[in-house]
C-alpha positions in Angstrom: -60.1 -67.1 -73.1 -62.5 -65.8 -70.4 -62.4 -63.1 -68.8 -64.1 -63.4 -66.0 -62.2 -62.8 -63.1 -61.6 -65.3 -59.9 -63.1 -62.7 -57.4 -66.2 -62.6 -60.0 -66.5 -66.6 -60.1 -65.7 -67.6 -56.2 -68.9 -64.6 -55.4 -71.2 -66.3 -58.3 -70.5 -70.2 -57.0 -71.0 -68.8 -53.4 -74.4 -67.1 -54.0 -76.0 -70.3 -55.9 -76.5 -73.7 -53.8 -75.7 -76.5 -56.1 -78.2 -79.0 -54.7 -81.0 -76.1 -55.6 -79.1 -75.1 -59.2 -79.4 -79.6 -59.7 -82.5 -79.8 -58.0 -84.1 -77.1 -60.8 -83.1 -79.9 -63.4 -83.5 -83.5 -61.7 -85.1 -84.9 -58.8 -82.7 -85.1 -55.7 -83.2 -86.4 -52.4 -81.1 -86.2 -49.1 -78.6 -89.3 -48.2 -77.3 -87.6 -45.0 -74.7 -84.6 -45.5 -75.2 -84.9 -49.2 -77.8 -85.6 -52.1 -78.0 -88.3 -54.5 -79.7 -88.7 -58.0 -79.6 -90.4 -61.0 -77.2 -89.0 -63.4 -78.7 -86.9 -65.9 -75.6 -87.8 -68.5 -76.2 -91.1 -68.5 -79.1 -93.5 -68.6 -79.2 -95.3 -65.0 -82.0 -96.8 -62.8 -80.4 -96.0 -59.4 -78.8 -93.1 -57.9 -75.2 -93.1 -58.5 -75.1 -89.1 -58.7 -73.8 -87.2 -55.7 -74.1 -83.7 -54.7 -71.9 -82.0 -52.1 -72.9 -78.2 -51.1 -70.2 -77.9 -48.3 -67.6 -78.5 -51.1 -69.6 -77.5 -54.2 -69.3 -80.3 -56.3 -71.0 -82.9 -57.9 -69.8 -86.8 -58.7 -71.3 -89.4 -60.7 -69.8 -93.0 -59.6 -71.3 -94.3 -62.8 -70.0 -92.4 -66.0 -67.2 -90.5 -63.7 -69.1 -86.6 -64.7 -67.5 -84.2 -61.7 -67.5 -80.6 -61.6 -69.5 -77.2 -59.9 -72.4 -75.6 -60.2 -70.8 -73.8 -63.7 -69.4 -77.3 -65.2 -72.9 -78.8 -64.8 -74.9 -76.1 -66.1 -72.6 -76.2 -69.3 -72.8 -80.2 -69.7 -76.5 -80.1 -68.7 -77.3 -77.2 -71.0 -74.9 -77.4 -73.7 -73.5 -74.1 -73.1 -69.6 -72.6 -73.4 -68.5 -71.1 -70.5 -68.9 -67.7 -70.9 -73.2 -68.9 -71.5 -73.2 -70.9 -68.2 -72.0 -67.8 -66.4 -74.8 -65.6 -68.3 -77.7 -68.4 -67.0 -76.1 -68.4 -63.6 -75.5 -65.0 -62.6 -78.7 -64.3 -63.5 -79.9 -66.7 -60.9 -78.1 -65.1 -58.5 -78.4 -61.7 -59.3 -75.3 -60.7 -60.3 -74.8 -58.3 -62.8 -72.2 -59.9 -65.7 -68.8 -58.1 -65.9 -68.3 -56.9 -69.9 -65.9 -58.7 -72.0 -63.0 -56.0 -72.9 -59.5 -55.6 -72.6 -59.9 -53.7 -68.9 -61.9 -56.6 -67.8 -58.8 -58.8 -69.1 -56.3 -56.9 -67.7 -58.4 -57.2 -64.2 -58.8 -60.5 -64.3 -54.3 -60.9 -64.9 -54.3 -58.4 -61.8 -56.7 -61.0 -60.0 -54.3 -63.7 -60.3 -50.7 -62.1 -59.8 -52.3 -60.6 -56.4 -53.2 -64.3 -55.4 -49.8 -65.5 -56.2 -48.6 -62.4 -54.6 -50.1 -62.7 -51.8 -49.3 -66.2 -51.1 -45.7 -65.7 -51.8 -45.8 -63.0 -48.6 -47.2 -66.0 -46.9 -44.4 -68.1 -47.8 -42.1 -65.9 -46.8 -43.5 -64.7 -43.1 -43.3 -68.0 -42.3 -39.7 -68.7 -43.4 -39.0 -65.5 -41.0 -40.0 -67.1 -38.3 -37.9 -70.5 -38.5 -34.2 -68.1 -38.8 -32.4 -67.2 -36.4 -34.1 -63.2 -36.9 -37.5 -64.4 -36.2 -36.7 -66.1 -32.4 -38.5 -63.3 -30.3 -41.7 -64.1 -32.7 -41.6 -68.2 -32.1 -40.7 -67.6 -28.3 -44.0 -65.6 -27.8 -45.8 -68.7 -30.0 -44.3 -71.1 -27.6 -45.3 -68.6 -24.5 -48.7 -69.2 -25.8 -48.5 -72.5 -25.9 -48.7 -73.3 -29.7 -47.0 -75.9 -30.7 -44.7 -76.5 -33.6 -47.8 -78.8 -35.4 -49.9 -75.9 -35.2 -48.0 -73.1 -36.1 -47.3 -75.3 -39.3 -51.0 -75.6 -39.8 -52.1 -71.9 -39.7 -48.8 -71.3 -41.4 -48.0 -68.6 -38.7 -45.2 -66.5 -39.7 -43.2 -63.2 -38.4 -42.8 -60.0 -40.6 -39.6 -58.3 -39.2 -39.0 -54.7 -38.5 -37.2 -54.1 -41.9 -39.7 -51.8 -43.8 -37.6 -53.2 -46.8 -37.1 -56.8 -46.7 -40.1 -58.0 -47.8 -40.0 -55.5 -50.3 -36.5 -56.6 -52.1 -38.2 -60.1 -51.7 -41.2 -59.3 -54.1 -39.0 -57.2 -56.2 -36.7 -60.3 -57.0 -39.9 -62.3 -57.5 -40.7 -59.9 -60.4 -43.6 -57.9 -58.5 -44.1 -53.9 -59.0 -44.6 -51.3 -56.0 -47.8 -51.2 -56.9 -48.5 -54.9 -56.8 -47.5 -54.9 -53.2 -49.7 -52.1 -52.4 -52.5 -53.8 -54.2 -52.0 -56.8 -52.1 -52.2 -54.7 -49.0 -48.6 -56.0 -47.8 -47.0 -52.4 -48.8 -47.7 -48.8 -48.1 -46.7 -45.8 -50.1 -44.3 -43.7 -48.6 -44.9 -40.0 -47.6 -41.4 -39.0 -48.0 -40.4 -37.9 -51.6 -36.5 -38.5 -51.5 -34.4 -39.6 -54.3 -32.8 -43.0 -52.0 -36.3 -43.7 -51.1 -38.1 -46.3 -53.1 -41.4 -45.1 -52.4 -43.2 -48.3 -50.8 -42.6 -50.0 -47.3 -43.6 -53.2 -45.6 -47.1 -52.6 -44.0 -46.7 -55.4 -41.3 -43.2 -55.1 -39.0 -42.2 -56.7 -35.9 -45.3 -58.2 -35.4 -46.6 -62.4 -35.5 -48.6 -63.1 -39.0 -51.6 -64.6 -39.0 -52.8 -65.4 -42.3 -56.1 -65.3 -43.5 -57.8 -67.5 -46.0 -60.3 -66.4 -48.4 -63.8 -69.2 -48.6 -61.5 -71.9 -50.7 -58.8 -71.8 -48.0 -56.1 -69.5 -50.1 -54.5 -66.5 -48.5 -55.7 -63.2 -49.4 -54.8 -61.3 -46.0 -52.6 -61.1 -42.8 -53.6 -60.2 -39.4 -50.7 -59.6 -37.2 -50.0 -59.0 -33.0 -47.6 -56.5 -32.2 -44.9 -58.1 -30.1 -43.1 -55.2 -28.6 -42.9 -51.2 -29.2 -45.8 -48.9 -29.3 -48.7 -49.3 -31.8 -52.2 -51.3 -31.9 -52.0 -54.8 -30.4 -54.0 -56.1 -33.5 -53.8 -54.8 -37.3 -55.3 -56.5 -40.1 -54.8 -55.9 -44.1 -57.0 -53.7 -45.6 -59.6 -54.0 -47.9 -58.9 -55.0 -51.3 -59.8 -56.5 -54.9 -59.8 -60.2 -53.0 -60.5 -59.0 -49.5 -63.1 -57.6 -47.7 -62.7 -57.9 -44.3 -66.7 -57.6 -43.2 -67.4 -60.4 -45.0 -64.8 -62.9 -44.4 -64.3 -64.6 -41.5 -60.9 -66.3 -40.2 -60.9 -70.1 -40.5 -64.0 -69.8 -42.5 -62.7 -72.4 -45.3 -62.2 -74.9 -42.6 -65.6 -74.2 -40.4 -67.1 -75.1 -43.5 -66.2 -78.5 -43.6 -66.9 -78.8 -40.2 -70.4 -77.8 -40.4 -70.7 -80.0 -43.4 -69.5 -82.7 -40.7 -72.2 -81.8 -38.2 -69.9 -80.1 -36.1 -71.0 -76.9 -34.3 -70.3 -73.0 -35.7 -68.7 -71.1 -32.8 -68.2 -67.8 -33.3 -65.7 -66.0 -31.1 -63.6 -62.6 -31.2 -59.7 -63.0 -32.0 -57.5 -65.7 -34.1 -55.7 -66.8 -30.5 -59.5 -68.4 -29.8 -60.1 -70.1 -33.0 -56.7 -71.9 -33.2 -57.0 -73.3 -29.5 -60.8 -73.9 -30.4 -59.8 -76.2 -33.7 -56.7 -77.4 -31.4 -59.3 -78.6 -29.1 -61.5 -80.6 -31.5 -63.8 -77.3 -32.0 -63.4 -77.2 -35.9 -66.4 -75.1 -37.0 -64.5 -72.1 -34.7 -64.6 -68.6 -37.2 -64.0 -64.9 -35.9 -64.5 -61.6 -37.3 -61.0 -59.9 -38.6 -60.8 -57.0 -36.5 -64.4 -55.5 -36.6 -67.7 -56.1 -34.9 -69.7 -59.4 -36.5 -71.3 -58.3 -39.4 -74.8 -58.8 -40.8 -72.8 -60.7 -44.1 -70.6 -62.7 -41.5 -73.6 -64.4 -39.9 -75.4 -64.9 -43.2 -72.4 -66.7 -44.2 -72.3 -68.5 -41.6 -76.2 -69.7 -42.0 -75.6 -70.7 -45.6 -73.3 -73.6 -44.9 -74.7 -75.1 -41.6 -76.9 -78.3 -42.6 -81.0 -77.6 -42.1 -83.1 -79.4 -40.0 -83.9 -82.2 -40.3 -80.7 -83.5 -41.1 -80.1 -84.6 -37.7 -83.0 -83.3 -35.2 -81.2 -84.5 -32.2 -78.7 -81.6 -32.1 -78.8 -78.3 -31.9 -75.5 -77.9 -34.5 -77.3 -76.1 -37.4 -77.2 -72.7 -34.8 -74.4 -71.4 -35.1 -73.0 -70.6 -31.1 -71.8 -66.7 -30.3 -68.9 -67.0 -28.1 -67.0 -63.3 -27.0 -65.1 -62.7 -23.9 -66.1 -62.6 -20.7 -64.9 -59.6 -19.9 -67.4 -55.9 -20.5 -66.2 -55.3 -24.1 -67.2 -59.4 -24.9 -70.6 -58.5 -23.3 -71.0 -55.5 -25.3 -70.1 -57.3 -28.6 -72.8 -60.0 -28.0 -75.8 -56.9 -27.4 -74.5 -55.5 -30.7 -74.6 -59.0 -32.7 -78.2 -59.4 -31.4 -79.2 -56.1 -32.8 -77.8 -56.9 -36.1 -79.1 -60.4 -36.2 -82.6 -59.5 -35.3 -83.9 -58.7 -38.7 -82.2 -61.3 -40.2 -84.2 -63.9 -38.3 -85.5 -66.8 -40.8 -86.9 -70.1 -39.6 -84.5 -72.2 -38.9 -82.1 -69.4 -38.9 -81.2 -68.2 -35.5 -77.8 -67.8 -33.2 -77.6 -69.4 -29.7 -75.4 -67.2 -27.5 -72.6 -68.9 -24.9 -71.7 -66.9 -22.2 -67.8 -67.2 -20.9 -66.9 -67.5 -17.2 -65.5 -63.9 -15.9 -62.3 -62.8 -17.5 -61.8 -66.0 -19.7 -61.9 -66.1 -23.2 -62.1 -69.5 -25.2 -57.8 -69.6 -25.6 -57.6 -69.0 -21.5 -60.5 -71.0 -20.6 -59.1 -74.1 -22.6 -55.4 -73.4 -21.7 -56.5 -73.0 -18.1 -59.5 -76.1 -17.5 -59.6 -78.3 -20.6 -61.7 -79.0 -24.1 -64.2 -80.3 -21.5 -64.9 -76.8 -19.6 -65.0 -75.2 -23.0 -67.7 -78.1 -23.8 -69.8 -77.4 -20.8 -70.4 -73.3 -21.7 -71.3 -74.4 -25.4 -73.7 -77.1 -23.8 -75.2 -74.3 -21.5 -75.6 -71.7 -24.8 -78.9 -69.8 -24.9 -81.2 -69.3 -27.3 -81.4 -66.1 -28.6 -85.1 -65.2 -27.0 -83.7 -66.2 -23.7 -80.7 -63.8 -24.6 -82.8 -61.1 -25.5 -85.0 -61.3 -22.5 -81.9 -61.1 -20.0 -80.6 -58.5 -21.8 -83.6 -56.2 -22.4 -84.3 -56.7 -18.5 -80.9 -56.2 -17.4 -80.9 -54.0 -14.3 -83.6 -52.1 -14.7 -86.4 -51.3 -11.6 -89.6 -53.9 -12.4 -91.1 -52.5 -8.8 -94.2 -50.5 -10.3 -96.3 -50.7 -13.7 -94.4 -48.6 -15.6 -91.2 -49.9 -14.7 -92.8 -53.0 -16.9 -94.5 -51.0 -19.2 -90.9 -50.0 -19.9 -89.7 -53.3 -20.3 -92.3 -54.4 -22.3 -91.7 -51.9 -24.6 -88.2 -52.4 -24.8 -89.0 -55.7 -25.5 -91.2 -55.1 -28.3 -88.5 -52.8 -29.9 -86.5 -55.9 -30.6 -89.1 -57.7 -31.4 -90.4 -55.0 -34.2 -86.9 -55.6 -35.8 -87.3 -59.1 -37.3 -89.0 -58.8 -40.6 -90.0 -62.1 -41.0 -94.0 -61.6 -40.3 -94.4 -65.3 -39.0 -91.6 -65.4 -36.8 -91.9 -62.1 -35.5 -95.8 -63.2 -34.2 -94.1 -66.0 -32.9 -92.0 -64.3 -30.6 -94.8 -61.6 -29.6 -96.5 -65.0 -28.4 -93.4 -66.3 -26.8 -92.6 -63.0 -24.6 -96.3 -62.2 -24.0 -96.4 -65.5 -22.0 -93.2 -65.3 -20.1 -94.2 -62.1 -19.3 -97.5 -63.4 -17.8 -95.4 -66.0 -15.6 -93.1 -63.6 -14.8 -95.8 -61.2 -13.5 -98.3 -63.5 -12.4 -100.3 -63.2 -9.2 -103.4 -61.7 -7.6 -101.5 -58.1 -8.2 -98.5 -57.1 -10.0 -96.6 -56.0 -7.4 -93.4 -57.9 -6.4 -93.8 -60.8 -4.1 -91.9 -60.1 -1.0 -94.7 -57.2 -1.0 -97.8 -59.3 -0.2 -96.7 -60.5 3.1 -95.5 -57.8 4.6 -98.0 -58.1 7.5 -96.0 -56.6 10.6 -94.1 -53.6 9.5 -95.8 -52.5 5.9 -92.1 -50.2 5.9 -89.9 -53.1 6.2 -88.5 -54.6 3.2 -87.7 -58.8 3.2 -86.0 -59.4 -0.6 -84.6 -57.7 -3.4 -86.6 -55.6 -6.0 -88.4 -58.6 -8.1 -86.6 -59.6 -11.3 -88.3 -61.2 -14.2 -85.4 -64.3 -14.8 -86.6 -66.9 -16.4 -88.5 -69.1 -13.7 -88.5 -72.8 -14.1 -91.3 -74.5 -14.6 -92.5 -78.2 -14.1 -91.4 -80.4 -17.4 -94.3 -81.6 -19.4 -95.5 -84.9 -18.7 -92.6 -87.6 -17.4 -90.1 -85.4 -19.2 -88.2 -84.6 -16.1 -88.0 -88.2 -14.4 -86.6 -89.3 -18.1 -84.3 -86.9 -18.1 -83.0 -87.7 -14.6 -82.5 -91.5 -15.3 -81.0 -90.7 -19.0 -79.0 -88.9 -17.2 -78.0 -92.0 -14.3 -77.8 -94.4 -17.5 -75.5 -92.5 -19.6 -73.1 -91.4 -16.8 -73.3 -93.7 -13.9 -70.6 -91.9 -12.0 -73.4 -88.9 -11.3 -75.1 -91.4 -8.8 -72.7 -91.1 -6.4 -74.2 -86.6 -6.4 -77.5 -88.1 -7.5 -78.5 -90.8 -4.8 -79.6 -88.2 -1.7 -81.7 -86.9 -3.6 -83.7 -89.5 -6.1 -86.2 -90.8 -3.3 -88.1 -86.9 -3.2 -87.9 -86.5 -6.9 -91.6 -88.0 -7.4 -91.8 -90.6 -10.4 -95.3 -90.0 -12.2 -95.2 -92.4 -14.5 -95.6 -96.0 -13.0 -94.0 -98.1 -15.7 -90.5 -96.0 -15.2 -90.2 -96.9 -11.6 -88.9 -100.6 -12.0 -85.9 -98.6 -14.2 -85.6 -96.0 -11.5 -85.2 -99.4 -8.7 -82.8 -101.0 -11.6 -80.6 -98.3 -11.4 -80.5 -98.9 -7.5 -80.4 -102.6 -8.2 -77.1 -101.8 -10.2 -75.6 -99.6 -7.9 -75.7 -102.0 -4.9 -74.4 -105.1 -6.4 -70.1 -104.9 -4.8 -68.9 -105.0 -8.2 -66.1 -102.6 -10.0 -68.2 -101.5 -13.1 -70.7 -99.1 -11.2 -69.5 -96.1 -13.5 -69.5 -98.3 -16.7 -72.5 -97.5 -19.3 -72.7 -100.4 -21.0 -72.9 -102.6 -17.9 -75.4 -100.4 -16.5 -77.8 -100.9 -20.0 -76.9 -104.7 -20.1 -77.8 -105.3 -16.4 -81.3 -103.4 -17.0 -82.1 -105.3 -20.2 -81.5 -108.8 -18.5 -83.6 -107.6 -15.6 -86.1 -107.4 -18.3 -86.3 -103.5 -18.6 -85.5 -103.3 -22.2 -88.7 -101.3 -23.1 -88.5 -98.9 -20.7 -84.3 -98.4 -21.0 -85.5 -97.6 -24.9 -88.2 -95.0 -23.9 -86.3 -93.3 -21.8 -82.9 -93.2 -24.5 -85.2 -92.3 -27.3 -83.5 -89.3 -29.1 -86.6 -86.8 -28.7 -85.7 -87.0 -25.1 -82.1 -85.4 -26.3 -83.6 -82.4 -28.2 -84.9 -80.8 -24.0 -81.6 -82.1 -22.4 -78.3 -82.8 -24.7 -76.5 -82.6 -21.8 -77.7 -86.2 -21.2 -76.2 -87.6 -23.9 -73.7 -90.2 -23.4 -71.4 -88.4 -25.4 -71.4 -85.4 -23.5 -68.4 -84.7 -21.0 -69.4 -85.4 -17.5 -69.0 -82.2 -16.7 -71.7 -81.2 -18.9 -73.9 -83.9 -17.3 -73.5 -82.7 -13.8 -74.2 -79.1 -14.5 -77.3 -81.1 -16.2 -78.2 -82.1 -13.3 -77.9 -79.1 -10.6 -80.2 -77.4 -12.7 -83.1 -80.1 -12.6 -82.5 -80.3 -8.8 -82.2 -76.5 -8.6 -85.6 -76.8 -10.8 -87.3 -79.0 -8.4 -86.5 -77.2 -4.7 -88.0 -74.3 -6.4 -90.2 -75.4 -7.7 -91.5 -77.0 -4.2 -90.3 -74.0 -2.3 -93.1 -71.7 -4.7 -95.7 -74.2 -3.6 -95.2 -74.1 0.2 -94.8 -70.2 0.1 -98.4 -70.3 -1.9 -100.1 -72.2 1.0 -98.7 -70.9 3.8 -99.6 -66.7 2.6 -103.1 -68.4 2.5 -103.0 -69.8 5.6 -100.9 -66.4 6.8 -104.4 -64.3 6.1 -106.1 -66.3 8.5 -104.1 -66.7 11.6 -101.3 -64.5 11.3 -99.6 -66.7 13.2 -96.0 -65.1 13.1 -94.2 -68.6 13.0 -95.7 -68.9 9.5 -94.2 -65.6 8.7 -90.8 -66.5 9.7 -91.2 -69.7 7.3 -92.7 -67.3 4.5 -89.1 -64.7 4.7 -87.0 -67.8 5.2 -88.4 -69.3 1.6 -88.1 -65.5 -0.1 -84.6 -65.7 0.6 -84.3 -69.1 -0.8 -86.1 -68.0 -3.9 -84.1 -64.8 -4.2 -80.4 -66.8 -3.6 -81.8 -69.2 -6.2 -82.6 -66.3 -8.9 -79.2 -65.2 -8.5 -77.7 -68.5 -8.8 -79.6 -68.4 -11.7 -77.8 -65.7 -13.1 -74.9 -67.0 -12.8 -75.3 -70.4 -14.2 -77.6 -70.9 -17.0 -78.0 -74.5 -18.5 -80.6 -75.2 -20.7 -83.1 -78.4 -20.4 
């Protein structure tokens, strides 16, 4: 019999990628979420071989072969089990526990605290359907779960009786030291002849258990529900738990991400259950600690790679905290320990939460589809880093952005990926130019300060993120993407389409079409599909398909027809928001030129009255990011 424990096995299949482990053997190629081969135990001449890395198995459809990473290196090879687990750990680096009667003895302990541990499961949950466990299922109601749900993350209620779940265990056959083993005990302190020297660890609190990467408990968190003590308590490390490199739900992200389905990473387990509630599947959160650097790379390992689908943006996984000043600190501190962990096509976007909401409020409160619209509006983590590093400091004089670029290049110096850290040097060295762009550094409201050289007309100038025109017709196919795929936006749309210039000649007729649509007294005006069947029979057909092609989704996914229309109208303010400033930067340009040579004071009431248009629409800015 092996000895090779379970802990030892689930690390070694986790490190090791079956499609690369196959893919060293036979020649694979991608069919979607998966990879497909011919069998190499039987003679075939097309692919009937299937590899799954979300699920880590493998299938043939021909000869029936099925097994992991371990069962095909021992059929493929012809090796026992013990030799498979040699050749494989040595791919991944992992040193091979010794066959002895310890290691077989720790590999018995391995099991009994899995069954342990789930029989504590079992038995929270029980707690919470008598009669002694209402206060727990009143507060679960309070919160609004329902019965489905507390069924499906097997919630459960550990009473205040430091022994009951004791005497439970004991009948089950389990030792003291089991329990504590299993992190649902404590030793006592007292040394007592009635005492019998262990205690439950959880009491009068809600249980939320937490799976290990195959779904099976090995540890509680639990919510205090009345008394003194920390809100929050989690199990503590242990042989099949460690808490900074687990994440709760992570079992069932996993198949999520294998689903295309976005990785949102948020703080507490009340956000991931309304989050998977909601439809949000791939929702994980640490267990009581900051994110940790093994946390994220988890995370990374199981999202599909580009280019899988290049229309979305789901292989970046989305950080998510509260809105609140301890949320806002958490996401600086995840950026400094992502930083040099950077890869291509391994990044994090970061979603930032209305004030005081938190993903359970927000979606309690407003709906899936307000939840949908802040993971639409994410940011990618160089536009993160930017606002951050900026923050509130002075940029007034050259060393204030000295200072900044300094700080900046800090960050930057942390990401030891050679390539990628050039490419962000690149990146911030020409945002930097924009942002400091002009005949002198100093801040704008500065050059036109023509009567009173004291008086100040704006705020100290801030390096946000200007927009700047869209390449090309990107902008105009954005805007009638957007009309096409949500209809109901003309209604907020029409007043302003006429002075958003069309460049590009052969999309006016579609532009008119849309018009066309609108004008005809019928009762489908917010209807897609009549919309795109009107245009193709007016013969736009061509252009309808240039403007839908999915590049055009990769700059604005909040045009997609899927997306709430919530989503799409936030879309939209921001290309309109784009385009006033856009136009109010060019009239301020021509008018300080033709300031110098009259002076005509008229003109520099026009010039203050566009600063404080520019400076309202950097703090609107701020405060509602959504990214094109």
């Amino acid at each position: 019999m092996s000895t090779f424990g379970p802990a030892f096995l689930d690390e070694l299949r986790n490190r090791l990628t079956l499609s690369e482990v196959i893919g060293r053997r036979v020649k694979i190629t991608r069919a979607g979420r998966e990879f497909k081969a011919c069998c190499p135990f039987h003679k075939e001449k097309s692919p009937s071989f299937t590899i799954n890395d979300a699920k880590g198995f493998f299938h043939c459809f021909g000869c029936g072969a099925h097994g992991d990473v371990i069962g095909f290196t021992m059929r493929q090879e012809n090796r026992s089990f013990p030799e498979a687990v040699e050749i494989l750990a040595g791919m991944a680096g992992m040193q091979v526990p010794k066959s002895s009667p310890e290691e077989a003895k720790r590999y018995e302990e391995e099991k009994n605290l899995y069954t342990l541990i789930d029989e504590a499961a079992r038995w929270f949950e029980e707690q919470l359907r008598i009669p002694s466990g209402r206060m727990a299922l009143e507060y679960a109601k309070r919160r609004n779960l329902s019965q489905e749900t507390i069924d499906r993350f097997r919630l459960g209620y550990a009473p205040n009786d430091a022994q009951a779940l004791i005497k439970y265990l004991t009948a089950k056959g389990y030792k003291p030291q089991q329990m504590v083993d299993a992190g649902v005990a404590k030793k006592s302190e007292r040394d007592t002849s009635k005492d019998v020297g262990v205690y439950s660890f959880f009491r009068g609190r809600l249980i939320f258990p937490v799976g290990d990467r195959r779904g099976r408990v090995v540890a509680f968190g639990a919510r205090l529900l009345e008394g003194d003590g920390p809100k929050y308590i989690n199990s503590a490390d242990h042989g099949l738990f460690h808490k900074g490199q687990l994440l709760y739900g992570f079992s069932r992200a996993r198949a999520a991400a294998a689903d295309g389905k976005p990785l949102i990473i948020t703080e507490g387990y009340m956000d991931v259950i309304r989050l998977v509630e909601a439809g949000f599947m791939g929702a994980v959160a640490p267990l009581g600690t900051a994110l940790t650097e093994e946390q994220i790379q988890l995370l990374w390992k199981i999202v599909p790679k580009p280019p899988v689908r290049p229309d979305l943006l789901n292989h970046i996984p989305i950080l998510c905290f509260d809105g609140d000043n301890a949320g806002s600190k958490a996401a600086e501190r995840a950026l400094e320990r992502i930083l040099p962990h950077l890869a291509p096509d391994q990044s994090v976007r970061f979603a930032a939460m209305p004030a005081g909401e938190d993903p359970d409020t927000l979606i309690l409160n407003k709906g899936p589809a307000a939840m949908q619209a802040v993971l639409d509006a994410a940011q990618p983590l160089i536009d993160f880093m930017w606002q951050r590093t900026a923050g509130d400091r002075p940029l007034n004089t050259p060393e204030d952005r000295a200072g900044f670029r300094r700080a900046l290049d800090a960050r930057i110096g942390l990401i030891k990926d050679r390539a990628l850290q050039q490419d962000y040097k690149n990146s911030i060295q020409e945002r930097l130019q924009q942002s400091f762009s002009g005949n002198d550094n100093r801040p704008q409201q500065q050059r036109f300060e023509k009567r009173d050289a004291s008086k100040s007309y704006g705020r100290s100038f801030m390096p946000v993120i200007k927009p700047r025109p869209l390449p090309n017709n990107l902008q105009e196919r954005i805007v009638l993407a957007l009309l096409i795929n949500h209809p109901a936006l003309f209604v907020e749309m029409e007043s302003a389409l006429d002075t958003l210039p069309i460049t590009d000649a052969s999309l006016e007729p579609l532009r008119q079409g849309v018009f066309d649509f609108m004008s005809e007294s019928n009762m489908e005006h917010e209807n897609p599909a009549a919309l795109r069947e009107f245009l193709e029979k007016a013969g736009l057909g061509q252009a309808l398909s240039r403007v839908l092609s999915p590049d055009l989704y990769v700059h604005a996914g909040f045009a997609r027809p899927e997306r709430p229309l919530s989503a799409a109208l936030a879309g939209w303010h921001d290309i309109w928001n784009r385009h006033e400033r856009i136009s109010a930067e060019n009239e301020l340009k021509n008018l300080s030129l033709e300031l110098k040579s009259t002076g005509d004071s008229a003109i520099l009431e026009r010039i203050e009255q566009l600063q404080a248009m520019l400076i309202h629409m950097d703090e609107k800015a701020e405060r509602e990011v959504v990214e094109l």
